[in-house]
Residue, then its C-alpha position, 0 to 999 in steps of 0.5 A: x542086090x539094089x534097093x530103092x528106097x522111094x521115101x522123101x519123108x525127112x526132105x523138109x520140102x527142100x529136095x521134093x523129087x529126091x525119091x524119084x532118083x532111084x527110079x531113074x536110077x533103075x531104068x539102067x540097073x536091076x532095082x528091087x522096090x520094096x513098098x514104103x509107107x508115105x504117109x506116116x514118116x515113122x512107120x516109113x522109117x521102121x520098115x527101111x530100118x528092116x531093109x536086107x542088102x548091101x546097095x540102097x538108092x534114095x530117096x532123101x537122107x533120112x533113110x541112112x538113119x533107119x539103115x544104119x540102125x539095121x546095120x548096127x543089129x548085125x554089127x555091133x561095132x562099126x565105122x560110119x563114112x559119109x560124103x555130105x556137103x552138109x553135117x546132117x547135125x542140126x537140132x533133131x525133130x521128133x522124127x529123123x529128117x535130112x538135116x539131123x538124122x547123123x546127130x540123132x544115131x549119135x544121141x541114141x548111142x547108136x554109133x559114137x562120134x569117134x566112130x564118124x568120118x565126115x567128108x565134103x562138108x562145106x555148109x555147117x549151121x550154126x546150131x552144129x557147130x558145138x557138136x561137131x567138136x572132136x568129130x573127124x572132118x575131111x575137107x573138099x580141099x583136102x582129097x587129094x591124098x586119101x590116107x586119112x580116109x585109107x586109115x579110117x577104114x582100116x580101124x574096122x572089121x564092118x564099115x558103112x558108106x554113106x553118099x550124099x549126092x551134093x558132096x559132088x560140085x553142083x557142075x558135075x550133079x546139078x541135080x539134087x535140092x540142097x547144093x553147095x558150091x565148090x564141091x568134089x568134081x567127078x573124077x576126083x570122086x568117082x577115084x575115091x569111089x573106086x578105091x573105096x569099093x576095093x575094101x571088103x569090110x565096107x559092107x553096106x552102101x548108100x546113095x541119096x539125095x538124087x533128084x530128077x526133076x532138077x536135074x540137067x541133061x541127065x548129069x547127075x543121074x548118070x553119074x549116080x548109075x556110074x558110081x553104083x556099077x564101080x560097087x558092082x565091079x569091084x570087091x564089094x559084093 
């Protein structure tokens, strides 16, 4: 089962359209579209935390906080991987946003850090840099061999994937709010993708930040439709 998750509560006005991306999305999968309060962030954030599935198509990446705290009910411990251009690490708000979402699960206890593989992170505030020490960091630079990541995966029986679409160099997914230059080019991360849906313990997926209104010639929804199918065709069921 898909879900879409139609919230672009946490986007702090830097991504306004993201909660589109999975309606788009939809037109060329089978998408379920639960109702989501948007008018109040945390109410939004508690009925996605009770979301059931295994495919989630945002939206902003606020939604990975309440997802990933479902997941946490019926895994206790897991692996957290995310492809972000950005840590997501900032000094948190009272509510979780795109900006601070990773570092709030790790202040509740929700995941340690050593639990946290980074992957594509190429534009670190200054008000992260601190508490990024110790985490585990891949860079775009450094993909091309995947054993780090292969390794990861391994060390866990329950593994949650999250993607953020400006992992990906803004000339293969011009669409979305916050890009970052010299990111991961579509093949080499459609490759990844395809090795990383074969590994049975990654058992929930998540992909954000999607936005039509910026997008062009429909690039990066179209990618977004490609990454989704290779879940669908392989293992990951």
């Amino acid at each position: 089962m898909i879900v879409g998750v139609k919230y672009e509560g946490g986007c702090l006005n830097r991504n306004k359209g993201c909660s589109e991306g999975c309606v788009e999305i939809g037109k060329k999968l089978k998408i379920e579209f639960p109702k989501i309060n948007n008018f109040n962030c945390d109410k939004s954030l508690e009925q996605i935390e009770d979301l059931k599935g295994k495919v989630f198509i945002g939206g902003d990446h606020s939604i990975s906080y309440s997802l990933v705290k479902g997941f946490k009910r019926k895994h206790k411990t897991f692996g957290l991987i995310i492809f972000d251009a950005h840590a997501d690490c900032c000094e948190p708000f009272k509510t979780a946003t795109h900006e601070d979402w990773l570092r709030k699960l790790i202040q509740e206890k929700i995941i340690k850090k050593e639990n946290v593989l980074l992957i594509g992170v190429r534009d670190v505030d200054k008000t992260e840099v601190e508490f990024l020490k110790n985490m585990e960091i891949i860079k775009c630079e450094d993909l091309l061999n995947n054993l780090e990541i292969i390794n990861f995966v391994n060390r866990f029986k329950n593994v949650y994937l999250s993607l953020d679409i400006d992992v990906v160099d803004a000339r293969d997914a011009p669409g979305t709010g916050c890009k970052v230059k010299k990111g991961i080019r579509k093949e080499l991360f459609l490759k990844i993708i395809k090795e990383l849906s074969r590994f049975k313990n990654i058992k929930r997926v998540d992909l954000v930040e999607v936005n039509p209104k910026l997008d062009i010639e429909n690039k990066t929804v179209k990618l977004a439709v490609e990454i989704i199918k290779i879940f669908l065709k392989g293992d990951f069921k």
